[in-house]
C-alpha positions in Angstrom: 100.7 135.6 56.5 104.0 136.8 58.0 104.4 136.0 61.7 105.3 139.5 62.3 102.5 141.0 60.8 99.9 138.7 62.9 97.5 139.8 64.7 97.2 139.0 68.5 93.9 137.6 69.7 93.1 141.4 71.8 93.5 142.9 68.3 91.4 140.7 66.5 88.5 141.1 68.9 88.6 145.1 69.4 89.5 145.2 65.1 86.5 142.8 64.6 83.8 145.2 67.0 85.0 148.0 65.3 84.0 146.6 61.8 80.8 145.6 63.1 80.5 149.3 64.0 81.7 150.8 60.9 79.1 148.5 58.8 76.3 150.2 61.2 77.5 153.2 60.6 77.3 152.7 57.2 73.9 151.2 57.5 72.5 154.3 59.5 73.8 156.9 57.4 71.5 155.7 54.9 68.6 157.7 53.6 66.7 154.7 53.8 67.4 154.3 57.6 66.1 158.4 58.7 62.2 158.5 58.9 62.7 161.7 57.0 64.4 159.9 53.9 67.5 162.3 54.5 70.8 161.0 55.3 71.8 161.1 59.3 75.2 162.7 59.6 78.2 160.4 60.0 79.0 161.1 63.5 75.5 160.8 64.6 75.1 157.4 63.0 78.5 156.3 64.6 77.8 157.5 67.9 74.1 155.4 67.3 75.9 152.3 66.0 78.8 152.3 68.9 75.7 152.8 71.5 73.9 149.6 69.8 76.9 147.3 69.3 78.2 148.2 72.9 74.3 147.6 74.2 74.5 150.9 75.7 71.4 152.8 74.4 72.9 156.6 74.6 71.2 158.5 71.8 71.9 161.5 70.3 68.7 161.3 68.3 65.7 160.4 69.1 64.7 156.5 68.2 61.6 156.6 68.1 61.1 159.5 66.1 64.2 159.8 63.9 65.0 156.4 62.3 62.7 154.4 59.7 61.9 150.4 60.7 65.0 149.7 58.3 67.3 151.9 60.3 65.5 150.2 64.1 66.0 146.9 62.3 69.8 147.9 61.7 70.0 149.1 65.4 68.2 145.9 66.3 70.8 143.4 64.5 73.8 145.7 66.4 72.1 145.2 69.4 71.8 141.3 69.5 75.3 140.9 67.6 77.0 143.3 70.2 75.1 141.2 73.4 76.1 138.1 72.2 79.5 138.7 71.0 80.2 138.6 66.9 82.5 135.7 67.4 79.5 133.6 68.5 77.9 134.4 65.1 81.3 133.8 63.8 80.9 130.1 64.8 77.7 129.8 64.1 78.5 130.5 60.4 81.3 128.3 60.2 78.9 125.1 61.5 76.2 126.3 58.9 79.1 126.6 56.2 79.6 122.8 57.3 83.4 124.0 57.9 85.2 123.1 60.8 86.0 125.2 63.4 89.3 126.2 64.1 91.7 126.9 66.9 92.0 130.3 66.2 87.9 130.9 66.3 88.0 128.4 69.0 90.2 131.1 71.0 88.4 133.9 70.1 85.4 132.8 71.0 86.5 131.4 74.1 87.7 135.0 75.2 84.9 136.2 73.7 82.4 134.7 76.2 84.9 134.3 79.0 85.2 130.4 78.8 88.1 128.7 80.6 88.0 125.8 77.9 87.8 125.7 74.1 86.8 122.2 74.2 83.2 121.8 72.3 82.9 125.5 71.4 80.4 125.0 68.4 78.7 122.8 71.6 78.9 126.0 73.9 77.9 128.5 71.1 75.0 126.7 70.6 73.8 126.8 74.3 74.3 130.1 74.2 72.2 130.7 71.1 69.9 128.3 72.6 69.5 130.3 75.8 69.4 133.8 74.4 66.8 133.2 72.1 64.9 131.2 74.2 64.6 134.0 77.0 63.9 136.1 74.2 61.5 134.6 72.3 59.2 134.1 75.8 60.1 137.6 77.1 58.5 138.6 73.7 55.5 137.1 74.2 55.0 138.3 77.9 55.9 141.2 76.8 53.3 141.1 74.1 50.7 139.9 76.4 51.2 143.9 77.7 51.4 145.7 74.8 48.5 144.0 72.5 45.9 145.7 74.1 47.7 149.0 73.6 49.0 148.5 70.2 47.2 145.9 68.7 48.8 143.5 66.5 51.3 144.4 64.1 52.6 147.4 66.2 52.4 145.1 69.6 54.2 142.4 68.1 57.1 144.7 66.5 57.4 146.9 70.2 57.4 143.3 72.1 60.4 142.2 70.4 62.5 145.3 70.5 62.2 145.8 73.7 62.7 142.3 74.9 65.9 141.8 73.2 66.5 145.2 74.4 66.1 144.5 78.1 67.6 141.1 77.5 70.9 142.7 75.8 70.9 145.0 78.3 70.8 147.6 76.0 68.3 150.0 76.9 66.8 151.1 73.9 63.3 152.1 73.2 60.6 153.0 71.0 59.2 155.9 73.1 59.4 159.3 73.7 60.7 158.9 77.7 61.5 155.7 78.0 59.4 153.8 80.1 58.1 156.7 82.5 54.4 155.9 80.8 54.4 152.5 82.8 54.9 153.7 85.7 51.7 151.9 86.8 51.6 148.7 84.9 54.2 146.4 87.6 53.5 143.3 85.0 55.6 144.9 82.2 58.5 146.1 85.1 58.7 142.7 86.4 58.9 140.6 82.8 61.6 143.3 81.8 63.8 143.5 85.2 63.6 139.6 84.3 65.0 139.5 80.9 67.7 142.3 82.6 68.5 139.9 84.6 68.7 136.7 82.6 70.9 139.3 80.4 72.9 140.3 82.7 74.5 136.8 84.9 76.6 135.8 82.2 76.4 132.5 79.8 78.9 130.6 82.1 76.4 131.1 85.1 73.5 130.0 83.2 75.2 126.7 81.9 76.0 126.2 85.5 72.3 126.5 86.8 70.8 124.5 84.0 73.1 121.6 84.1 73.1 121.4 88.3 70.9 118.8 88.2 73.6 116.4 86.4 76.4 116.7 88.8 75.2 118.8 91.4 77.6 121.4 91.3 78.4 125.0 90.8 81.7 126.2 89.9 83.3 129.2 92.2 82.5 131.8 89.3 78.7 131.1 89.9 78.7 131.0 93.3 80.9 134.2 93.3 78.7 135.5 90.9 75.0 135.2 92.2 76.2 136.2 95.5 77.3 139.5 94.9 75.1 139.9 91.8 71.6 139.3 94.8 74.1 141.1 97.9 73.8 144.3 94.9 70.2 144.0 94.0 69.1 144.2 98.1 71.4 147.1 98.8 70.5 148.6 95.5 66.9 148.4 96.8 67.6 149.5 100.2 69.6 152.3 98.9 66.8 153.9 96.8 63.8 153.1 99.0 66.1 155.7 101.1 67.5 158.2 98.8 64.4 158.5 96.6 61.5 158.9 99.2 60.0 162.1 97.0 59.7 159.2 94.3 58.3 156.3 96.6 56.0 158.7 98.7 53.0 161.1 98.0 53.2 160.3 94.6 49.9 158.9 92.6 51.5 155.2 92.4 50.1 152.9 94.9 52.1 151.1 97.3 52.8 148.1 95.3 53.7 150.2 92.0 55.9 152.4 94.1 57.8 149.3 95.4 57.6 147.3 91.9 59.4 150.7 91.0 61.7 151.1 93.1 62.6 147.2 92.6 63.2 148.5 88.9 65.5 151.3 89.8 67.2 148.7 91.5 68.2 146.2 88.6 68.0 148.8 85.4 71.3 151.1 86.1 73.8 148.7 86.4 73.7 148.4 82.3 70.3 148.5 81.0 69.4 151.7 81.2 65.5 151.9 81.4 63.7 154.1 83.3 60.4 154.8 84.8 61.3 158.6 86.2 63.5 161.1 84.5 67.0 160.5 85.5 67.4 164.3 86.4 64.6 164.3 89.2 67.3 161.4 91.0 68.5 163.0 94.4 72.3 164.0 94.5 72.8 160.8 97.0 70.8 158.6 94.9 72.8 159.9 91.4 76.2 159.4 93.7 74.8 155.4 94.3 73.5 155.2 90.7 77.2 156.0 89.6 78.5 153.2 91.7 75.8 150.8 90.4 77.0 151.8 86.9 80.4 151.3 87.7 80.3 147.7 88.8 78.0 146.4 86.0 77.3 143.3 85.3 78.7 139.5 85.3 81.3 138.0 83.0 80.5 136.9 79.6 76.9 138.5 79.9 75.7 141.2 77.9 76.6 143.8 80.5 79.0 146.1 80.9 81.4 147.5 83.8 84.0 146.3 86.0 81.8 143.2 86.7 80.5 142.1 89.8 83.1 139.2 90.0 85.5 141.9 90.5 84.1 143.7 93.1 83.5 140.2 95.4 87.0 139.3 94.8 88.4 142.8 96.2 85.6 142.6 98.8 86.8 139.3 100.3 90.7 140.6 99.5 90.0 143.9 101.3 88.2 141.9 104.5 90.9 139.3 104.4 93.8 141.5 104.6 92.0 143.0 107.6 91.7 140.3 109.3 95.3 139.4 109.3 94.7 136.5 106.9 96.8 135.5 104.2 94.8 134.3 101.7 91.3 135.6 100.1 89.2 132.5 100.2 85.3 131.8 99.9 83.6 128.8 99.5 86.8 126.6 100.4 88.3 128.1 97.4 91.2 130.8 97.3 91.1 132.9 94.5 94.4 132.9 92.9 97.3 136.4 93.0 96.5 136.6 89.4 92.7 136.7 90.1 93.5 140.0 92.9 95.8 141.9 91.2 93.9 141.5 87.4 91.3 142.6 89.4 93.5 146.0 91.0 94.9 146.8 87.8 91.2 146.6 86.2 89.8 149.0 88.4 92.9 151.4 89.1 92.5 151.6 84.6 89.4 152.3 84.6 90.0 155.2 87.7 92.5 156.5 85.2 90.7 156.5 81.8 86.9 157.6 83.5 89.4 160.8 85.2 91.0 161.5 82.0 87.7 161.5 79.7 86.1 163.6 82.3 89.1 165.8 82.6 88.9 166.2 78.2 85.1 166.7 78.5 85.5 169.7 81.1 87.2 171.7 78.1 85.0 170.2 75.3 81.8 170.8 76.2 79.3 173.2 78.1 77.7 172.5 81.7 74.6 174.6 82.2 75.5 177.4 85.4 72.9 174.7 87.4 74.9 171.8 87.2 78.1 171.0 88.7 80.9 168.5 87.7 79.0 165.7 88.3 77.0 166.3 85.5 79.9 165.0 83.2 80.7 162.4 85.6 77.3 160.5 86.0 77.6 160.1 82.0 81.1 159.4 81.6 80.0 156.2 84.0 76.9 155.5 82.1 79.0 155.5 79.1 81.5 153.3 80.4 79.1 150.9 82.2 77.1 150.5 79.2 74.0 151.7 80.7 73.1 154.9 79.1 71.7 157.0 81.7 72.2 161.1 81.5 71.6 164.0 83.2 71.4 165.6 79.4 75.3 166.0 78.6 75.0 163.2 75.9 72.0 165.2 73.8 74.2 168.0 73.4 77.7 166.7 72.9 79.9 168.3 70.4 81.3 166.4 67.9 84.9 166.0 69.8 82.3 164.8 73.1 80.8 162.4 70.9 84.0 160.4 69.9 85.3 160.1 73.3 81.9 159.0 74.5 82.1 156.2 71.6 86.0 155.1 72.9 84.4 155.0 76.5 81.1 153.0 75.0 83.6 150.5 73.2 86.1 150.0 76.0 83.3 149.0 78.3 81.9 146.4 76.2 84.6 145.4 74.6 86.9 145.2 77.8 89.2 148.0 79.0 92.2 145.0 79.1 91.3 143.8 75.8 92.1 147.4 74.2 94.6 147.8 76.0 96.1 145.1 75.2 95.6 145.4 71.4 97.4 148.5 71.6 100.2 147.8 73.9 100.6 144.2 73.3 103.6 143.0 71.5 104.9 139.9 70.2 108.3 140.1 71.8 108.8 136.8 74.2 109.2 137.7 78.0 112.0 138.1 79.3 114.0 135.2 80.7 114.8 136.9 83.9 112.9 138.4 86.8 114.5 141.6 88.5 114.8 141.1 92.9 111.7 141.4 94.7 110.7 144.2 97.2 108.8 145.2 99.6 107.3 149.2 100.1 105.4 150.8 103.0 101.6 150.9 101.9 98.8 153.4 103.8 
């Protein structure tokens, strides 16, 4: 292939997702797929196949009712493809093909999943698969422990493991009419899913750090980084919402425990799985402000979840608390995070301000808000969207077909990285330039 004509690494993940998509969409448009043996219109089955691969779980139709077990089984497959990352199957292949791997897949992947190293990546890949399917496999059969009474077999079973790579993939699909509102009172099934959230959620890197502690005793910075604001999150989340939502927690007919087992829920599920156990719309305007937030920030790097990642918030956290302390450097844990690390993370959140502002800005012209509503009806699902969690206050059921495609750009961007699109359209393969202009300095606040 011509040099010129070769694709950068950016363009080859963001053109190999939307494939991925494209196949789903394909897939779902299928007679075969509807419930009704009618084909689903194309834009419906794209917006349902962008929600799956980005593990975002915004419908337009509903799951449960609309698509056949062919078409959940689709929506399944885009799920786990989209939480693990296609270049993982990518490298699976190539091992099972017996052909070697090589350093272009080596570099893919390692972007892919966030690795810092492309040595042993077949080695990696397979502790990842390894991992995933092992929290998968025993979340389905807690999971199933639940559900078998209700269900019974066959139906128990196939509900078990849709909803634990679901939870696990952060994705947020289910197979019922309201989510999970009708387990308000079972705290078993709350707990084993805000688990496989979780385990979804911290990111491959973290996981290989935990489980091979006991070998060198060690945790690299990410991890540390990581857990710390990932837990801080979690008992402010909870906090936050035992506050806000005091018409949910009190007076209601949950006891005490299921009112705090919910709110504990509340307090893992919007920062990318989307679940519920309460209509969204009954939030308070203060807790739907938080949620937003929570949405926002998502979850670690390399994980299944999507937003800014928590990462990024502790490193502007400890950059914010350093500069006001007079201190030169942003340090924690006897480790100062680099100028690359603080200003990737600055431009990464100053992008997303811009691109969140604009789509809302597009969406005020594009679509209808109900005379009851104010703006941040579009908001709190231009968030959701972005974040990967797929919460609404009801914009997303009636999007118009314009609404629909900018919800899939903001679906994609968030799981497939708002710098890695970026980059694939921006980047160029012009060297840098050999010279640097004079530095600076401008008044700032």
């Amino acid at each position: 292939m011509n040099s010129k004509t070769r694709l950068a690494l950016p363009q080859i993940l963001t053109l190999g997702f939307l494939i991925i998509i494209l196949v789903g969409t394909f897939l779902l448009s299928l007679p075969i797929s509807s419930k009704s043996g009618h084909m689903t219109s194309y834009i419906n089955a794209f917006f349902t196949a962008t929600s799956a691969t980005c593990v975002t779980g915004m419908t337009v139709v509903n799951t449960a009712l609309h698509w056949s077990i062919f078409g959940k089984i689709v929506i399944l497959m885009l799920v786990e493809i989209g939480g693990l990352g296609f270049m993982t199957f990518a490298v699976l292949l190539f091992v099972f093909m017996r052909r070697k791997v090589d350093l272009t897949t080596q570099l893919l992947t390692q972007q892919s999943l966030n690795l810092q190293s492309f040595a042993n990546t077949s080695t990696v890949v397979f502790l990842v698969v390894r991992i995933s399917l092992a929290i998968q496999v025993l979340g389905t059969g807690l999971i199933f422990i639940d559900f078998y009474p209700r269900y019974g077999l066959v139906k128990g079973l196939g509900y078990s493991i849709f909803h634990s790579i679901s939870a696990f993939c952060n994705a947020g699909f289910d197979l019922f009419d309201n989510s999970l509102v009708r387990f308000q009172t079972d705290p078993y099934l709350l707990f084993v899913l805000t688990i496989l959230i979780i385990s979804g959620s911290l990111g491959f890197l973290v996981w290989k750090d935990i489980l091979f502690y006991h070998e060198d005793h060690r945790l690299s910075l990410h991890t540390k980084l990581a857990l710390t604001t990932y837990l801080g999150i979690i008992v402010i989340s909870f906090v936050v919402y035992m506050l806000t939502e005091r018409n949910f927690s009190e007076g209601s007919h949950l006891t005490i425990f299921q009112r705090i087992m919910n709110t504990w829920f509340l307090s893992v599920t919007p920062r990318t799985a989307g679940f519920y156990t309460f209509p969204v719309t009954h939030i308070s305007l203060g807790g739907a402000f938080f949620t937003m937030i929570l949405m926002l920030i998502g979850g670690t790097p390399g994980s299944t979840a999507g937003g800014i990642k928590t990462t990024t918030v502790g490193i502007l956290l400890i950059r914010v608390w350093a500069t006001l302390r007079g201190k030169r450097d942003a340090t924690f844990w006897g480790r100062r995070f680099s100028d690359d690390n603080v200003t990737r993370s600055l431009s990464l959140v100053f992008l997303v301000a811009v691109v969140l502002s604009i789509a809302t800005l597009i969406l005020t012209f594009t679509e209808t808000i109900p005379k009851s509503e104010g703006l941040e009806y579009i908001m709190f699902d231009v968030v959701s969207a972005f974040g990967t969690t797929g919460f609404s206050l009801g914009l997303v059921a009636h999007l118009s077909v314009i609404g629909k495609l900018i919800f899939a750009v903001l679906m994609f961007m968030g799981r497939v990285g708002i710098f890695t699109v970026m980059y694939s359209l921006l980047t160029s393969k012009r060297p840098e330039d050999a010279f640097r202009y004079p530095e600076e300095n401008v008044m700032i606040g």
